[in-house]
VOPAGU-2260 file (C-alpha; in pm, 1 decimal, decimal comma):
REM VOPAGU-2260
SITE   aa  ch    i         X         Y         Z
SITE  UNK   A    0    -560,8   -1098,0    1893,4
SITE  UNK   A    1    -672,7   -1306,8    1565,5
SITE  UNK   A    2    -664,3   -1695,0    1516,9
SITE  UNK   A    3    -262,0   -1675,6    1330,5
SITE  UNK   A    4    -154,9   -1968,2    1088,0
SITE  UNK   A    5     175,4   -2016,5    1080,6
SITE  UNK   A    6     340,1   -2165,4     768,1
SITE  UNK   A    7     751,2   -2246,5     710,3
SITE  UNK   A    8     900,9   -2171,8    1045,1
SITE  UNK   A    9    1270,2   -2193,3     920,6
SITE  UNK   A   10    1139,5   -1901,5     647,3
SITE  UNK   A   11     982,1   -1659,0     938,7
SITE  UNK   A   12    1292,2   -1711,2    1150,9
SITE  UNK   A   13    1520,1   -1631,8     851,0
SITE  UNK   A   14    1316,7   -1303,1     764,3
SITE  UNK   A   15    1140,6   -1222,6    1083,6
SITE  UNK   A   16    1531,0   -1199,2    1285,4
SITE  UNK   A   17    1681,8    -970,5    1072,9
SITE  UNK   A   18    1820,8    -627,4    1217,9
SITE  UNK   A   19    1549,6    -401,8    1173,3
SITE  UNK   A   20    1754,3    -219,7     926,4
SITE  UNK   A   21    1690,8    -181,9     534,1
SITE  UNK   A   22    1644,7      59,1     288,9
SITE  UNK   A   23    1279,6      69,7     232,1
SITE  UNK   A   24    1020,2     288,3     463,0
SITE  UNK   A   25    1239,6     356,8     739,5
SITE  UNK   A   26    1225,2     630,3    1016,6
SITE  UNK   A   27    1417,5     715,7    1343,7
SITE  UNK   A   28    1106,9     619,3    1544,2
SITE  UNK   A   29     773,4     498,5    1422,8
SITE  UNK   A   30     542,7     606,9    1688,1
SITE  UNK   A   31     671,9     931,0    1724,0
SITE  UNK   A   32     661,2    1004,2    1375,4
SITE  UNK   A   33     316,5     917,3    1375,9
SITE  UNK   A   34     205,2    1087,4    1631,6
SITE  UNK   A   35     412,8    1437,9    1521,5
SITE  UNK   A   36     217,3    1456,0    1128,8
SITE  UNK   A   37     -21,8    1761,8    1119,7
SITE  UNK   A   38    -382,7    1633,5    1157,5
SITE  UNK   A   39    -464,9    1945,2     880,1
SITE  UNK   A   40    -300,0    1851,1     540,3
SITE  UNK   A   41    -165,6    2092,7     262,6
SITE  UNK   A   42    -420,7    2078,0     -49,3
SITE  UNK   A   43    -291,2    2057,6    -415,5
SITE  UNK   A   44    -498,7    1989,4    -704,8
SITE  UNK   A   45    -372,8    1802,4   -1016,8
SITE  UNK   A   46    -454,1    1829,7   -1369,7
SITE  UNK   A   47    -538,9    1539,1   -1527,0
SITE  UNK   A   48    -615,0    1559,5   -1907,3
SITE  UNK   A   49    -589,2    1180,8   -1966,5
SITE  UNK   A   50    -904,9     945,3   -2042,5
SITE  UNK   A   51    -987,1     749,8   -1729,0
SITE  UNK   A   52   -1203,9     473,1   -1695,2
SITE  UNK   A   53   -1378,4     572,5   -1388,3
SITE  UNK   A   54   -1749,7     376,5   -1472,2
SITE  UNK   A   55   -1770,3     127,0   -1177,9
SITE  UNK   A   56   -1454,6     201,5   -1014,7
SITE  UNK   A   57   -1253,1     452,7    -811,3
SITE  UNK   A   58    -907,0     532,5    -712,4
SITE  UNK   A   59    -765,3     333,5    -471,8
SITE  UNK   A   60    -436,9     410,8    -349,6
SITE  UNK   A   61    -112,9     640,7    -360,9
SITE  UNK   A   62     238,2     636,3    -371,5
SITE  UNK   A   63     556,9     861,3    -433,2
SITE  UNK   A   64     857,7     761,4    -646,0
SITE  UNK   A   65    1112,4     917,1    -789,3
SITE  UNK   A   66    1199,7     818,3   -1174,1
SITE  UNK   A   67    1468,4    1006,7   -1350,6
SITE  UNK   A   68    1570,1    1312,4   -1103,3
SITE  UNK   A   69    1135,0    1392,0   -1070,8
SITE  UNK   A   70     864,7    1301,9    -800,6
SITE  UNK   A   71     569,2    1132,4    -957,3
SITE  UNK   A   72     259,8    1015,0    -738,7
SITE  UNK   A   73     117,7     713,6    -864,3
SITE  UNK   A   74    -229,5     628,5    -826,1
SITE  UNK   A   75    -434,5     315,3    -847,3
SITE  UNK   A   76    -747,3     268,6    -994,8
SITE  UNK   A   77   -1014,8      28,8   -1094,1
SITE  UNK   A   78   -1333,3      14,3   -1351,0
SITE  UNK   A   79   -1556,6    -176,0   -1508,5
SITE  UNK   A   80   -1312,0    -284,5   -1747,5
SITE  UNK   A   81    -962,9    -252,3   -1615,0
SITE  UNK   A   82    -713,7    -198,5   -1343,6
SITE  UNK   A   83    -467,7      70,2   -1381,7
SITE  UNK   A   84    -177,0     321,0   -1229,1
SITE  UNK   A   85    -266,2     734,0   -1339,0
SITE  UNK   A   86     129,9     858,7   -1305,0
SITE  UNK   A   87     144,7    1243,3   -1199,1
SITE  UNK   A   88     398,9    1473,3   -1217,0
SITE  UNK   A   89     474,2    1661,5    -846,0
SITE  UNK   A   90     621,2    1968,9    -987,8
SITE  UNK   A   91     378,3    2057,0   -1245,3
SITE  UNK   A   92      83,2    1909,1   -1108,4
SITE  UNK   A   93     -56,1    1740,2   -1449,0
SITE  UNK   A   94    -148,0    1392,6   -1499,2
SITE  UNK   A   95     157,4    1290,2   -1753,8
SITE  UNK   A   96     103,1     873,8   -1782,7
SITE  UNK   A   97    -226,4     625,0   -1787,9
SITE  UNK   A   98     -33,8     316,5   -1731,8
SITE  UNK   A   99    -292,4     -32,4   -1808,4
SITE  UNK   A  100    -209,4    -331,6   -1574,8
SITE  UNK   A  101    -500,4    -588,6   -1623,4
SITE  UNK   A  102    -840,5    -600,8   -1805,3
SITE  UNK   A  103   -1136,2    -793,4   -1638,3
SITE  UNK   A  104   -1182,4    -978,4   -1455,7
SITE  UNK   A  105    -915,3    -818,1   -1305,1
SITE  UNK   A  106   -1020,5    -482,3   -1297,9
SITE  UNK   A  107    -978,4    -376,9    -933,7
SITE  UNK   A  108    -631,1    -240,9    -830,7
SITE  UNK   A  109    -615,5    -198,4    -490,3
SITE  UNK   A  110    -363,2      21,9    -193,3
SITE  UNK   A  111     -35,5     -17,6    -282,0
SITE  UNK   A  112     309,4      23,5    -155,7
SITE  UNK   A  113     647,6     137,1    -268,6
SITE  UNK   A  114     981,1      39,9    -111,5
SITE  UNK   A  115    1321,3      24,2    -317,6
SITE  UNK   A  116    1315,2     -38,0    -684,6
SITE  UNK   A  117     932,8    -177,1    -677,5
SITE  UNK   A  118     555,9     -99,5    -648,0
SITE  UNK   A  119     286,0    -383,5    -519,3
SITE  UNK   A  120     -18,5    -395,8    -640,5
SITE  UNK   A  121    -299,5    -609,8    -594,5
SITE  UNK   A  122    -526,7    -691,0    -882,4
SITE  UNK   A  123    -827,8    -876,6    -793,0
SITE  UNK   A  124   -1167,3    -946,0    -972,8
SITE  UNK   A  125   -1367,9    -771,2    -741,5
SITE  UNK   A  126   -1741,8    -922,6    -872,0
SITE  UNK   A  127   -1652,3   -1316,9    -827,7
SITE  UNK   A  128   -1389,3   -1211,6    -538,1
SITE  UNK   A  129   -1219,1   -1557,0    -580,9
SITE  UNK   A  130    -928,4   -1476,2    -773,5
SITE  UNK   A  131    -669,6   -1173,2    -721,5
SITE  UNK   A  132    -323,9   -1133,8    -879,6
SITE  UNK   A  133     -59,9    -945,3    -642,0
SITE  UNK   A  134     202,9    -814,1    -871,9
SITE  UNK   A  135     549,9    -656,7    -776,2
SITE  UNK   A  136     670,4    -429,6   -1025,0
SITE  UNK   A  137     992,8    -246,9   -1085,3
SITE  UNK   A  138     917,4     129,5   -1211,0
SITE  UNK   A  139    1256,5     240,2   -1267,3
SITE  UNK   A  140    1341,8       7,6   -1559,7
SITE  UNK   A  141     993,3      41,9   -1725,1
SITE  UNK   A  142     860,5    -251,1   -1612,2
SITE  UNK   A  143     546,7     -91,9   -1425,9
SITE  UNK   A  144     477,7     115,9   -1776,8
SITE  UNK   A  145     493,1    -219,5   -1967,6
SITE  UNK   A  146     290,2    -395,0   -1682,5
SITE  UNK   A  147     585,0    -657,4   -1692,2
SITE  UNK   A  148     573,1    -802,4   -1320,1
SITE  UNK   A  149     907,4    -937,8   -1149,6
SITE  UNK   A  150     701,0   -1142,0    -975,3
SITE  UNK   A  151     340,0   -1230,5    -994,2
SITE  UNK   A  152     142,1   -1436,5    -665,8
SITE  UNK   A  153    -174,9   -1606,5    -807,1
SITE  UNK   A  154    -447,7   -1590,6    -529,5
SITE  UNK   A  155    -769,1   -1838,7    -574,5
SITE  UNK   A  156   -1045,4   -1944,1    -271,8
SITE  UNK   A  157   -1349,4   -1887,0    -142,2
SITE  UNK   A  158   -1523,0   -1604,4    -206,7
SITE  UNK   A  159   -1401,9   -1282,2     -39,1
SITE  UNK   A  160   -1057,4   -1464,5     113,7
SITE  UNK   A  161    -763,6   -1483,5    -189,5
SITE  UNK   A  162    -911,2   -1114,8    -291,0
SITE  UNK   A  163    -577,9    -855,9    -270,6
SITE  UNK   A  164    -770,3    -481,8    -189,1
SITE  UNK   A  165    -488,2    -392,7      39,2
SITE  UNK   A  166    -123,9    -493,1     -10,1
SITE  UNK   A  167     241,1    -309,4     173,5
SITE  UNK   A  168     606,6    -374,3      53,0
SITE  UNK   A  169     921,3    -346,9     275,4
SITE  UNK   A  170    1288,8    -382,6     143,6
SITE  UNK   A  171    1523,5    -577,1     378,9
SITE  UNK   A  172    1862,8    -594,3     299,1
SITE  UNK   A  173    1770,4    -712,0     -90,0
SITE  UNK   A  174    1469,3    -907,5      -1,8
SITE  UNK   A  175    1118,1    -795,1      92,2
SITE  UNK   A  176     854,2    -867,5     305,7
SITE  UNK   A  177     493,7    -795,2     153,0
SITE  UNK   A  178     157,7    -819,9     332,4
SITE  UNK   A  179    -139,5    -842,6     157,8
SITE  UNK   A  180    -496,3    -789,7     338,2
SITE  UNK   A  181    -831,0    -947,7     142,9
SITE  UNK   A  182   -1164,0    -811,2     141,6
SITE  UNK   A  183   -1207,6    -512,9     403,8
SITE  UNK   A  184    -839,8    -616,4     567,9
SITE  UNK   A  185    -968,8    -933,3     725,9
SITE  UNK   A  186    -704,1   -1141,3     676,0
SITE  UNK   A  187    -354,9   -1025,0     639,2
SITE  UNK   A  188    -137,7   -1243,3     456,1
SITE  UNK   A  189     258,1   -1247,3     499,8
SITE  UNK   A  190     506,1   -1317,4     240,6
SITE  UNK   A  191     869,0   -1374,2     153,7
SITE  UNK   A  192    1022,3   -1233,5    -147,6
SITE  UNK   A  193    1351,5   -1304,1    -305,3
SITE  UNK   A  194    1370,1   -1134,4    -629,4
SITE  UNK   A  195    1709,0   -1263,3    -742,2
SITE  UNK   A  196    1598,5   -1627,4    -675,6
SITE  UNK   A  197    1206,0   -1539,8    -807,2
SITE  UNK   A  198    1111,7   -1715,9    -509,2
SITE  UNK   A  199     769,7   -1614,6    -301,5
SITE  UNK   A  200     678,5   -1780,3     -12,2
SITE  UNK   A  201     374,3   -1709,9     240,7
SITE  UNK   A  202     502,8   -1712,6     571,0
SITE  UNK   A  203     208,4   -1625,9     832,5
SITE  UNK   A  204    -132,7   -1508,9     839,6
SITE  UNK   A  205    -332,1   -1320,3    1056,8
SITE  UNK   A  206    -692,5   -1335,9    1084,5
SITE  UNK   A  207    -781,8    -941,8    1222,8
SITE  UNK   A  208   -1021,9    -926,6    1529,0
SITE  UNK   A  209   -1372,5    -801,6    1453,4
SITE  UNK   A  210   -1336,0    -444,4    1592,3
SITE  UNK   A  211   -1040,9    -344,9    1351,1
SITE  UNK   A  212   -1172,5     -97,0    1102,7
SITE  UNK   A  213   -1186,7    -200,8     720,1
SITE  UNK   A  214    -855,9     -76,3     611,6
SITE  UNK   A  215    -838,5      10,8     242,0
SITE  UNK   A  216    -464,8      80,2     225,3
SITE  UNK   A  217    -178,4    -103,4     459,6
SITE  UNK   A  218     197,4      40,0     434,1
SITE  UNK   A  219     453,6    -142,9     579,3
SITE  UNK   A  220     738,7      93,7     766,3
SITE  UNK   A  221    1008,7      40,0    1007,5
SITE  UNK   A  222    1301,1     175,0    1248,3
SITE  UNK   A  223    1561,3      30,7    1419,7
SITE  UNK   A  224    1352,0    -108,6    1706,0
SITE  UNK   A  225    1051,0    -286,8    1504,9
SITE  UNK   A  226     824,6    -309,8    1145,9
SITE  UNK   A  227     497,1    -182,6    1197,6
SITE  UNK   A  228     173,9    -131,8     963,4
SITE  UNK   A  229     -30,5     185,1     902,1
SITE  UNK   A  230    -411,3      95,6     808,1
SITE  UNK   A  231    -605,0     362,6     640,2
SITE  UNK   A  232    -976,6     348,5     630,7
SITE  UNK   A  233   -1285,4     647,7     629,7
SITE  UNK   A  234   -1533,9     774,8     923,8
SITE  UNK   A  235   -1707,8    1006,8     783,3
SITE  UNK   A  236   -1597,8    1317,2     817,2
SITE  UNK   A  237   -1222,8    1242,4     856,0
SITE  UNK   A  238    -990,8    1010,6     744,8
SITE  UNK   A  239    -807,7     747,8     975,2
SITE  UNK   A  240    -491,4     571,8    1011,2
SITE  UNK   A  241    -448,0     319,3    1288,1
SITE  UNK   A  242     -57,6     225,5    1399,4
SITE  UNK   A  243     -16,7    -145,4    1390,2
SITE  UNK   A  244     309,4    -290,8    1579,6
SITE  UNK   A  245     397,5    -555,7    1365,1
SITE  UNK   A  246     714,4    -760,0    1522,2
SITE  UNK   A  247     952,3    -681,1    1737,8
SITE  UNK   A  248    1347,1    -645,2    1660,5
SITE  UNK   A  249    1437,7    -986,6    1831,9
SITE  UNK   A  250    1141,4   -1200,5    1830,4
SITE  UNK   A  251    1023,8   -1394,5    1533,4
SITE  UNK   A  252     600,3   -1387,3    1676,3
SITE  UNK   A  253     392,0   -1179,8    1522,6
SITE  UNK   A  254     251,5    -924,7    1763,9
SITE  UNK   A  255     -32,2    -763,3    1558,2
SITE  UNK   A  256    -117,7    -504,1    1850,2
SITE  UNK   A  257    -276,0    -133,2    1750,1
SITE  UNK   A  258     -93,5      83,3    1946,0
SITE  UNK   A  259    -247,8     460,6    1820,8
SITE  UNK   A  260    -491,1     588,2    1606,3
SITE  UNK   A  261    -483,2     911,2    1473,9
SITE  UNK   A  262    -770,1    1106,2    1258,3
SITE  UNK   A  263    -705,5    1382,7     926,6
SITE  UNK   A  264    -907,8    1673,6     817,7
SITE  UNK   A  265    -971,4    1578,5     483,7
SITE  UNK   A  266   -1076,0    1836,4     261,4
SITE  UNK   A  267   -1219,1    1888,6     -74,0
SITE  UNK   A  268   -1362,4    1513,9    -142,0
SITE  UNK   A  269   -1086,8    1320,2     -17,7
SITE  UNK   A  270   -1121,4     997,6      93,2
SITE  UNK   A  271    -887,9     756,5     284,8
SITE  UNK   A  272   -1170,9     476,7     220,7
SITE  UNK   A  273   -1073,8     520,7    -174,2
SITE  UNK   A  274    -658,4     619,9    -186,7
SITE  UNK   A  275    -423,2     687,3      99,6
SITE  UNK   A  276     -61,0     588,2     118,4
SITE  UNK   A  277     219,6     664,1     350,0
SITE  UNK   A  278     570,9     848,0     209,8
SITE  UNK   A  279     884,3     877,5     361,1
SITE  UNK   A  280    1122,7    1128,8     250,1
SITE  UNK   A  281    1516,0    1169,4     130,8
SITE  UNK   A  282    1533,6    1370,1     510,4
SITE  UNK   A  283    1347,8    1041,0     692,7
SITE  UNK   A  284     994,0    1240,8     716,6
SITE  UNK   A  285     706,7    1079,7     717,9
SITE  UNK   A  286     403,2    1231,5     482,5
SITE  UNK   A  287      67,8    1064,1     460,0
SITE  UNK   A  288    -122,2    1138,8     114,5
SITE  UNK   A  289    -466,3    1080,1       9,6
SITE  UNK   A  290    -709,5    1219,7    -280,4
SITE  UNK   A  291   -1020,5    1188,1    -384,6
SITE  UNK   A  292   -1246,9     914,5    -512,6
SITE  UNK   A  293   -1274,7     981,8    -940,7
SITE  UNK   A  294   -1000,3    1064,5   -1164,6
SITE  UNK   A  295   -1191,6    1366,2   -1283,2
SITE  UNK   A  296   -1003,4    1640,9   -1506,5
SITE  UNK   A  297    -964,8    1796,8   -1138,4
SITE  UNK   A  298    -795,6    1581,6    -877,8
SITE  UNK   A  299    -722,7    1708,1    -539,2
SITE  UNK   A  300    -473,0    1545,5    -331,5
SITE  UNK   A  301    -397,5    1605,7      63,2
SITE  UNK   A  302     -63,7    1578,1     209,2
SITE  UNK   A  303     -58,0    1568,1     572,6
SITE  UNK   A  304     320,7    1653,7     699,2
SITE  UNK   A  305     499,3    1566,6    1017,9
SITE  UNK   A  306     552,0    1889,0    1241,7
């Protein structure tokens, strides 16, 4: 296990004992509804008539809401010039919203998470890689079109340790825990979020031992029993996903242990080094999505399904 720094005990105990209840990403049983999704994914290819900066960049992670009665996948992406969200609409497959969030130096958004009302996203200058803004936004008032954050977590250091490529979001009875992993996942960093009070506090961090892969995407998800991670990363052919047990139901330690890994058949340029994200469903079914690495006029997406 990593070096862990603990900061604010009384804050981890208040957030870290809670019933393992919420309404964010929560299933009957992690582990078994990781290990039941379909290693072979259903392919779907989007339209995408918008202009998208895609000159030093790529996409970097996905995400399903709902807005308004429809499914939309949202999609992070970075350039040269700016970070951004491409919005896509499920049913018809097109490419319906280029949402701006930052212009450099913060050009690079990163995985993100959805849970609730709100979308992380971490916004980092990816060049310098001593600065990174993690930004929690609510989509269903707007606020994500208007890249208006309800709260914004300024991140400064040495180089490579305050950057944000990787960032998960869990509702908890009205507050939220969010991690957020630096450069190649080597540090995760816990926080507490009260959105009523605009308070943000990090709790813990977690320096990840040397063999853990370079996870590009974390999700945060839970059941009844315990909150776990799911790390996303490339090896070449496949993509990968790694099954992190984060805490326990009644202990307030982080635990931190990989307990499964599991590998995709990515097809058609996909790439869980680029975008992957974890969904779960009005039935409690989890989905794991990832596409490809360039918002081209073509984008194809994988959906891998649990059995």
């Amino acid at each position: 296990m990593g070096q862990r720094t603990l900061t604010g005990i009384s804050l981890i105990a208040h957030l870290w004992l809670w019933p393992v209840v919420g309404f964010g990403q929560q299933v009957k049983n992690v582990p078994e509804a990781f290990r039941g999704i379909s290693q072979q994914g259903e392919v779907i290819t989007l339209i995408n008539n918008l202009k998208v900066p895609t000159d030093g960049g790529h996409l970097q992670g996905v995400q399903v809401i709902e807005k308004d009665g429809m499914e939309k996948l949202l999609i992070s992406g970075s350039s040269l010039t700016q970070a951004y969200i491409l919005q896509v609409d499920i049913a018809t497959k097109k490419a319906d919203r280029f949402i701006p969030l930052m212009k450099e130096p913060y050009r690079h958004a990163g995985g993100i998470q959805v849970s609730a009302d709100y979308i992380v996203v971490g916004i980092e200058d990816n060049i310098i890689k001593t600065a990174a803004k993690v930004c929690l936004y609510d989509y269903r008032n707007d606020d994500l079109y208007d890249a208006q954050s309800s709260i914004t977590i300024e991140r400064t250091g040495e180089v490579e340790r305050p950057t944000a490529g990787a960032t998960g979001l869990l509702a908890m009875e009205g507050e939220y825990l969010m991690v957020v992993g630096n450069w190649n996942s080597r540090n995760w960093d816990f926080y507490y979020l009260n959105l009523e009070k605009y308070e943000q506090k990090l709790m813990e961090s977690f320096a990840a031992p040397d063999e853990w892969a370079a996870y590009q995407s974390i999700n945060l998800i839970m059941d009844e029993q315990a909150i776990y991670a799911i790390g996303f990363y490339q090896t070449d052919p496949v993509g990968a996903a790694d099954l992190i047990l984060v805490r326990n139901k009644e202990t307030v330690e982080l635990v931190m242990q990989k307990i499964d890994s599991k590998t995709f058949k990515c097809t058609n340029g996909v790439d869980f080094a680029t975008a992957a994200g974890l969904q779960v469903d009005q039935k409690g079914d989890l989905h794991i999505w990832g596409t490809q690495r360039d918002a081209l006029e073509r984008i194809v997406v994988n959906k891998f399904s649990q059995q």
